[in-house]
C-alpha positions as CSV (number, residue, x, y, z in Angstrom):
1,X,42.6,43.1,11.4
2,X,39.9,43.7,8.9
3,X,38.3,47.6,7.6
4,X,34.5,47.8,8.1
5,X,32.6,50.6,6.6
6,X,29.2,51.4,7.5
7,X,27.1,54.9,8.8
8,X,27.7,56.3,12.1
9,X,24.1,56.3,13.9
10,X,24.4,59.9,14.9
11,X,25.6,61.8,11.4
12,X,25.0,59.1,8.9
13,X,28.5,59.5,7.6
14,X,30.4,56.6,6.0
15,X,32.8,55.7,8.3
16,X,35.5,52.5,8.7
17,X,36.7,50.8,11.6
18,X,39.8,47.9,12.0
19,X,37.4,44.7,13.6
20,X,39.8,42.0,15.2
21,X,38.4,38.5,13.7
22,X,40.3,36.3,16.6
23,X,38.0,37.3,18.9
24,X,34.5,35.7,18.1
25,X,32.2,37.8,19.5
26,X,32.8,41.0,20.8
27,X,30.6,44.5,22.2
28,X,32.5,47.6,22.8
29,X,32.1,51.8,22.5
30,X,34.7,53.9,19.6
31,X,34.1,57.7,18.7
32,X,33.0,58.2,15.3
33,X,35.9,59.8,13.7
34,X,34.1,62.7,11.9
35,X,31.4,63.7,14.3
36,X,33.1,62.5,17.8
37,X,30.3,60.5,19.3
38,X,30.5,57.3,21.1
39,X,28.8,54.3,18.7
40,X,27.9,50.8,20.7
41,X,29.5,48.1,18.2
42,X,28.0,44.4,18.5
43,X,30.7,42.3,16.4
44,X,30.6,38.2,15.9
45,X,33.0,36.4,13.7
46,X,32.6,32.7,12.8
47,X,36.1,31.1,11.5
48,X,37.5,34.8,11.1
49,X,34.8,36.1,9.1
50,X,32.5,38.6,10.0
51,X,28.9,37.2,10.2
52,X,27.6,39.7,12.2
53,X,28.0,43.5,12.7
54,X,25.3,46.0,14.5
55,X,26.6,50.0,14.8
56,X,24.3,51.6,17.7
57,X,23.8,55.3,18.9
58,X,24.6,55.0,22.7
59,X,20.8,56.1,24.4
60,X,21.6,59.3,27.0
């Protein structure tokens, strides 16, 4: 597993997440841990490191 900072969308705090290099490419939905909303992650990984990472607010 590898730690990735970056801003939540919503509050604009700095906030990590574990990221699974195995899996090349990869879209999925975690809470930001300090303001509890749900963040679209868009995730690639080329030879287990991360070329790609995009943190979206999810449109309601």
């Amino acid at each position: 597993m590898e730690e990735h900072y970056f801003q939540c969308p919503y509050c604009w705090a700095e906030i990590s997440m574990l990221l699974d290099p195995s899996v090349e490419e990869q879209v999925y939905i975690e809470d930001c841990e300090v303001c509890c909303n749900p963040i679209e992650l868009r995730v690639a990984f080329e030879e287990g490191e991360l070329t790609y990472f995009e943190a979206n607010d999810i449109e309601q």
